[in-house]
Biotite code that builds the C-alpha atoms (Angstrom):
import biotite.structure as struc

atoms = struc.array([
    struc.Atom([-27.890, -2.334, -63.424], chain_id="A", res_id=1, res_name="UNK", atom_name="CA", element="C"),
    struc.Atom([-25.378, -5.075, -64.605], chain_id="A", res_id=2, res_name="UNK", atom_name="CA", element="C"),
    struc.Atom([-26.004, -8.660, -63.141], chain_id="A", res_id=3, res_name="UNK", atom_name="CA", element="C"),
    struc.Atom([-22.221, -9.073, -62.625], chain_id="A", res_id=4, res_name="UNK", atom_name="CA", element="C"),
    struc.Atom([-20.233, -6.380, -61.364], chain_id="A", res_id=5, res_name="UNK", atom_name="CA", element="C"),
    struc.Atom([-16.786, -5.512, -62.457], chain_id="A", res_id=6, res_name="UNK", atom_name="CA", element="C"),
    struc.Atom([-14.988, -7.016, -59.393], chain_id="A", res_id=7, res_name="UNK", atom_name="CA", element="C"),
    struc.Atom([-16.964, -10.014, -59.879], chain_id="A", res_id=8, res_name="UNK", atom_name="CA", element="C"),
    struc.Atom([-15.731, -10.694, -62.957], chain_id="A", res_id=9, res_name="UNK", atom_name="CA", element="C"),
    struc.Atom([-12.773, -10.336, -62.313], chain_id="A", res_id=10, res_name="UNK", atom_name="CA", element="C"),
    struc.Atom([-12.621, -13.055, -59.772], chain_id="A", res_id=11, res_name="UNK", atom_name="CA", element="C"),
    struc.Atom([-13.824, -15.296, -62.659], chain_id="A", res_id=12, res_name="UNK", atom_name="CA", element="C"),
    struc.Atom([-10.984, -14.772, -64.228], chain_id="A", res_id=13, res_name="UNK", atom_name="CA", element="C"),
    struc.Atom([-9.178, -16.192, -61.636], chain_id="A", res_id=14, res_name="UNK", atom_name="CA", element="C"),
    struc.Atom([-11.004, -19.058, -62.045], chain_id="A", res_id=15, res_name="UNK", atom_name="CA", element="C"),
    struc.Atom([-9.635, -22.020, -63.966], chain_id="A", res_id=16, res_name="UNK", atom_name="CA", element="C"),
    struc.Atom([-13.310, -24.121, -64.871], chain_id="A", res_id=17, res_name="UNK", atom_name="CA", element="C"),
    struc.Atom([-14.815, -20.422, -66.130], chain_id="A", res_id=18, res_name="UNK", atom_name="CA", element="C"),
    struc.Atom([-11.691, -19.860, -68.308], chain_id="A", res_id=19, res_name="UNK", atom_name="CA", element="C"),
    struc.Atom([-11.586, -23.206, -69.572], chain_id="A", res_id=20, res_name="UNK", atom_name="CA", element="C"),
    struc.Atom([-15.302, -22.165, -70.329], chain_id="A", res_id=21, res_name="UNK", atom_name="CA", element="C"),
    struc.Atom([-14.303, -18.911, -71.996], chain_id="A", res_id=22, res_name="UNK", atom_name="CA", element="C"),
    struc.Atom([-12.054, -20.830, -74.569], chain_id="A", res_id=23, res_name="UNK", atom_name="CA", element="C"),
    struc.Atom([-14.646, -23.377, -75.404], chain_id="A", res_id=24, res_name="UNK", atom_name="CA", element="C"),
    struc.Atom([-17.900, -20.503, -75.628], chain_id="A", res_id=25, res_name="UNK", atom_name="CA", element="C"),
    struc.Atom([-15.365, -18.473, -77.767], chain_id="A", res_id=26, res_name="UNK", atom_name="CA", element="C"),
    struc.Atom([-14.285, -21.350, -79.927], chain_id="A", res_id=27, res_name="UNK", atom_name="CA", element="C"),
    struc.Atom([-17.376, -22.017, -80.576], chain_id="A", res_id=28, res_name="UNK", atom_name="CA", element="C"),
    struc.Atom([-18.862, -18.385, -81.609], chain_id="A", res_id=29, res_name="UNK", atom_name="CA", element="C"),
    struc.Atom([-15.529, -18.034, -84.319], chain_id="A", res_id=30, res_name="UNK", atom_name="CA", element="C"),
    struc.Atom([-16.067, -21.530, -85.626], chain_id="A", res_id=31, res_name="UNK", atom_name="CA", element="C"),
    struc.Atom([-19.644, -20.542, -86.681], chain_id="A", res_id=32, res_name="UNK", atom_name="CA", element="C"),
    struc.Atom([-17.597, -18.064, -88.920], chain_id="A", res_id=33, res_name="UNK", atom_name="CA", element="C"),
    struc.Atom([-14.976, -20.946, -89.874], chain_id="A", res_id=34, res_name="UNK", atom_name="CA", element="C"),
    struc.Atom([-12.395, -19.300, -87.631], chain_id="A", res_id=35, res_name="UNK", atom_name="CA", element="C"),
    struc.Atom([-9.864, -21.810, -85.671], chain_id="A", res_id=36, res_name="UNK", atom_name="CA", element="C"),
    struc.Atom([-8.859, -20.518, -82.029], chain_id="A", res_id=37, res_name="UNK", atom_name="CA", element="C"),
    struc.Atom([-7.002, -23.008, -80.500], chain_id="A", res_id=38, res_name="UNK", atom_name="CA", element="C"),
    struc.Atom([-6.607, -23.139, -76.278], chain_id="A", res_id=39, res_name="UNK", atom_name="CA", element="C"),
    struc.Atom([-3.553, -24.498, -74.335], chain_id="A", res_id=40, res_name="UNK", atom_name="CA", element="C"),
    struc.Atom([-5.350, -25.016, -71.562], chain_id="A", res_id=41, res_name="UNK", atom_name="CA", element="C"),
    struc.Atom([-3.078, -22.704, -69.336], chain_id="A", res_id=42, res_name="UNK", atom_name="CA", element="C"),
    struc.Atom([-4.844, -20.250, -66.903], chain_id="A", res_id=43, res_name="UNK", atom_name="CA", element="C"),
    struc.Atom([-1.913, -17.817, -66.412], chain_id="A", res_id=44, res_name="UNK", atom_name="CA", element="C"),
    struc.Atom([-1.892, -17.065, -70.270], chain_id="A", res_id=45, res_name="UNK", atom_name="CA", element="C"),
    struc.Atom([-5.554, -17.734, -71.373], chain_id="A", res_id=46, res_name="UNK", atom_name="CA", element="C"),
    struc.Atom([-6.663, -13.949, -72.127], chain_id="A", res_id=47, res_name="UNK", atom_name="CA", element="C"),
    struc.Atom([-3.155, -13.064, -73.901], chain_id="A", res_id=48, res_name="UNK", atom_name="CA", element="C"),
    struc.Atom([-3.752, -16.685, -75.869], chain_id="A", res_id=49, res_name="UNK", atom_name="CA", element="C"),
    struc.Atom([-6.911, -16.388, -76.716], chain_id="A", res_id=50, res_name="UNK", atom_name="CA", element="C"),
    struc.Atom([-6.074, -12.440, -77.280], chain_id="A", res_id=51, res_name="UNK", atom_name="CA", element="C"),
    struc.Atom([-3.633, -12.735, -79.982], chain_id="A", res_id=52, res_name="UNK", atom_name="CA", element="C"),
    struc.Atom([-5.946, -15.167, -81.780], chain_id="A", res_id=53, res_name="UNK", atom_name="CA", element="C"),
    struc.Atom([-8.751, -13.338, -82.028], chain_id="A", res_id=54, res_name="UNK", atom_name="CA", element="C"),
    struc.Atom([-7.529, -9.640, -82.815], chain_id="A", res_id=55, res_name="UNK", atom_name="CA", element="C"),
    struc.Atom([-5.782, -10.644, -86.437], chain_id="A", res_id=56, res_name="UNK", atom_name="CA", element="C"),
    struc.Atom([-9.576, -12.329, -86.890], chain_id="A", res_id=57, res_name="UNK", atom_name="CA", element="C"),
    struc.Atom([-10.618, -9.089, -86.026], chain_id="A", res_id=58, res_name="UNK", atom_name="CA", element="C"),
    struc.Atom([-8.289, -6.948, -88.185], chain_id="A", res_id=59, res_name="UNK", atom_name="CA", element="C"),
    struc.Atom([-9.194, -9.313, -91.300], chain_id="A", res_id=60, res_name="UNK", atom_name="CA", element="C"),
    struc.Atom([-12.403, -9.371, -91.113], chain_id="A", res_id=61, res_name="UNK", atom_name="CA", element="C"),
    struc.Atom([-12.795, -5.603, -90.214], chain_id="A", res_id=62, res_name="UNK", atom_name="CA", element="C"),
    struc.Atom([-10.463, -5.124, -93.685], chain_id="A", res_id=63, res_name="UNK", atom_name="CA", element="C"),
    struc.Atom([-11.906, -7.295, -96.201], chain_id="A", res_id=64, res_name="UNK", atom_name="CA", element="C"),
    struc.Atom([-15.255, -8.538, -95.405], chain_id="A", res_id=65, res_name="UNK", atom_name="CA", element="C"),
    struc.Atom([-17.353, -6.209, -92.886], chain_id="A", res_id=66, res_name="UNK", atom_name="CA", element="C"),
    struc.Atom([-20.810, -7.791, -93.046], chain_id="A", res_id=67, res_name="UNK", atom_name="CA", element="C"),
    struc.Atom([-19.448, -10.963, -91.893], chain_id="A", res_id=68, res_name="UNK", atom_name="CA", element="C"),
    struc.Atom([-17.758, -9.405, -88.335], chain_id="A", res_id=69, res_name="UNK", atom_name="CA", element="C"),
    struc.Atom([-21.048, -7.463, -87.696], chain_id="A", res_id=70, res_name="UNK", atom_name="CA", element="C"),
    struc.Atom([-22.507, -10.906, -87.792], chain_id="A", res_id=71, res_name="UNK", atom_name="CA", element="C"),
    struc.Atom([-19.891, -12.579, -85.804], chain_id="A", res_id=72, res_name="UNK", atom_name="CA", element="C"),
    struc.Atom([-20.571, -9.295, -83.178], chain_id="A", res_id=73, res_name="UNK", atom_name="CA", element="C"),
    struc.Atom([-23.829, -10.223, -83.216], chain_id="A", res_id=74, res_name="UNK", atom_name="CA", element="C"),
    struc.Atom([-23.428, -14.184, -82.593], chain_id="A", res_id=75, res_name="UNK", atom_name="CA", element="C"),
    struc.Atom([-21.729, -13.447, -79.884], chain_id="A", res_id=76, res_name="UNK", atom_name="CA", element="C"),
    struc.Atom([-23.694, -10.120, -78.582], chain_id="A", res_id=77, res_name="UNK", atom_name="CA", element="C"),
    struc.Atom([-21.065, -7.573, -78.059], chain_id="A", res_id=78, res_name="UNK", atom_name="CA", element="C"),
    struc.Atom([-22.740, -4.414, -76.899], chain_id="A", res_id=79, res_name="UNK", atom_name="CA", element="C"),
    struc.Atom([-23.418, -2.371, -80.030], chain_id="A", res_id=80, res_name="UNK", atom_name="CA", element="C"),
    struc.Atom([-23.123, 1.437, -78.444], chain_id="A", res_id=81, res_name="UNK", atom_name="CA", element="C"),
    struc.Atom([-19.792, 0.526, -77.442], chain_id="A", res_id=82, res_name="UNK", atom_name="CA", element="C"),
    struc.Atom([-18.978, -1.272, -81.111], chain_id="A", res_id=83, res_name="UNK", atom_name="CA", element="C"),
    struc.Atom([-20.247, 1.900, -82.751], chain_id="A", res_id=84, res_name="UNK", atom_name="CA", element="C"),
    struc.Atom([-18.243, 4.408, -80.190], chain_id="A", res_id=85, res_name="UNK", atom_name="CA", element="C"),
    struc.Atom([-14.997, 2.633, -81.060], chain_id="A", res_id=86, res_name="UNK", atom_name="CA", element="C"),
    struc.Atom([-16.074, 2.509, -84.852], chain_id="A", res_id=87, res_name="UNK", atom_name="CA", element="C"),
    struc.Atom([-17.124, 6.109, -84.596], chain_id="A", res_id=88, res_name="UNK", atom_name="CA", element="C"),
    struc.Atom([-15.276, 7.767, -82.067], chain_id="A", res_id=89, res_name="UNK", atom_name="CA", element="C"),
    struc.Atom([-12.470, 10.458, -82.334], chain_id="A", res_id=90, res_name="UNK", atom_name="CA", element="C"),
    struc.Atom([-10.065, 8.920, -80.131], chain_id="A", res_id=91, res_name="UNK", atom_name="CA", element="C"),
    struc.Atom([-6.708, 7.545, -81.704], chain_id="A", res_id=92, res_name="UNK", atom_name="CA", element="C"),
    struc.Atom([-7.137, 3.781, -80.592], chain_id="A", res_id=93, res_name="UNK", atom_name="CA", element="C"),
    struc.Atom([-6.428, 0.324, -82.165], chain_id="A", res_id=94, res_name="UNK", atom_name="CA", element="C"),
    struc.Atom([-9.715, -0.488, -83.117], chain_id="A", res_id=95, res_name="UNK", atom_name="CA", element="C"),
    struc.Atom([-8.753, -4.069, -83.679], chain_id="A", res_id=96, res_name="UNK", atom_name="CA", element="C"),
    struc.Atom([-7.267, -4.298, -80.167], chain_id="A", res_id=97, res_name="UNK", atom_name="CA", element="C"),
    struc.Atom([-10.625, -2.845, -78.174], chain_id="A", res_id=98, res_name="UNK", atom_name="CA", element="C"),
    struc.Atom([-13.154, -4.918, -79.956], chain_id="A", res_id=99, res_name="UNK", atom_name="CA", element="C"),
    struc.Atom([-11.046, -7.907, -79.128], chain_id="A", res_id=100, res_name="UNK", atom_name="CA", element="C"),
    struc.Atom([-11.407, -6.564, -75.755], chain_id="A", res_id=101, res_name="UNK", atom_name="CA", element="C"),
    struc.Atom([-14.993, -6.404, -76.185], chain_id="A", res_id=102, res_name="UNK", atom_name="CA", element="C"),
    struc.Atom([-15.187, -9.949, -77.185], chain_id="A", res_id=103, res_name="UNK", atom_name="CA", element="C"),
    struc.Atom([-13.440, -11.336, -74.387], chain_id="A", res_id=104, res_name="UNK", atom_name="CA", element="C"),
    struc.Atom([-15.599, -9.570, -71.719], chain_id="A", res_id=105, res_name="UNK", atom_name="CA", element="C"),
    struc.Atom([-18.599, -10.570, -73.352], chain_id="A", res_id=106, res_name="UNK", atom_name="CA", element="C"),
    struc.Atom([-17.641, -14.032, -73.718], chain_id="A", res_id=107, res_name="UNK", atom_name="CA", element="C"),
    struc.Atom([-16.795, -14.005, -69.590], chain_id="A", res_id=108, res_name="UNK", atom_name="CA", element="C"),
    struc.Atom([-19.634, -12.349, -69.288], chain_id="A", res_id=109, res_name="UNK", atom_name="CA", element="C"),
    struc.Atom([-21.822, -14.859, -70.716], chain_id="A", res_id=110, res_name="UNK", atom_name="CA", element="C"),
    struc.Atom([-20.171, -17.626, -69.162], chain_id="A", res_id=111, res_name="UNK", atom_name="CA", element="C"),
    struc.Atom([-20.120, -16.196, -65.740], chain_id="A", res_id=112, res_name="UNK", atom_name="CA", element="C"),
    struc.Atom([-23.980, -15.071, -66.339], chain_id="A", res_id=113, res_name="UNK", atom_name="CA", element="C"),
    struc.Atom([-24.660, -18.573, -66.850], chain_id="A", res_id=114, res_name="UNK", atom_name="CA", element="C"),
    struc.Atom([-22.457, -19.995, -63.772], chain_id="A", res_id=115, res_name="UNK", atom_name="CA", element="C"),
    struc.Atom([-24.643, -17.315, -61.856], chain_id="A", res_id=116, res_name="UNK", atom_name="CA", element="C"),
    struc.Atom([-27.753, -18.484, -62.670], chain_id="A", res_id=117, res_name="UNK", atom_name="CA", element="C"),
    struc.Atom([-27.142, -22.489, -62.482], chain_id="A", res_id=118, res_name="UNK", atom_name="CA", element="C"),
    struc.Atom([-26.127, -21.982, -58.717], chain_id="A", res_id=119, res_name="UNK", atom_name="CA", element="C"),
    struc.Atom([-29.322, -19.944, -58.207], chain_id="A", res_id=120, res_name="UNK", atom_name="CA", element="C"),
    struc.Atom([-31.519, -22.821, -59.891], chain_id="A", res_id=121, res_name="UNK", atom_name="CA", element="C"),
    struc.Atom([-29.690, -25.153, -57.257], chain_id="A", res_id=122, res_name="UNK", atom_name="CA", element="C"),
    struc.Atom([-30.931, -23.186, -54.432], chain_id="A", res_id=123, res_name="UNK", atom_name="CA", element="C"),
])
């Protein structure tokens, strides 16, 4: 059973101090891996921002130098059954475009997870 449900997390979102958190826990996980992603600031475009960063970072890495994105996948935890069902599947996707997907979800997720827990430590 997730901690966060779906609807949950998509209220934070909405929320300008957990996407400002996003940018900076996602900034953080590429720069391990030298990889600049640079944030406005602005909440209305923060996923597509951060979005079209991170997928040609994606489609680079996935082309020329594999061992380093399974690393970066794992730095930042991306579920690995879904990673491997996009890698392996039979469906005609953008691969590049669903683990980018994948990255941003985690990345709320984490943030969000944290957020969760801080306000139940306060109790």
């Amino acid at each position: 059973m997730a901690i966060i449900s779906a609807s949950e997390l998509t209220l934070y979102k909405n929320n300008q101090l957990i996407v400002d958190q996003v940018a900076l826990q996602t900034q953080k996980d590429f720069q391990l891996y030298d990889e600049k992603i640079e944030f406005t600031g602005n909440q209305d475009t923060a996923y597509e921002e951060l979005f079209d960063q991170i997928k040609p970072i994606i489609f680079r890495m996935l082309e020329l130098d594999s061992t380093r994105f399974f690393s970066l996948l794992y730095a930042i935890d991306v579920d690995e059954k879904k990673v491997r069902a996009l890698l392996l599947g039979d469906e005609e996707v953008d691969v590049a475009v669903e683990l980018t997907h994948l990255i941003l979800e985690r990345e709320l997720l984490k943030v969000a997870t944290r957020k969760l827990f801080s306000q139940q430590s306060n109790i």
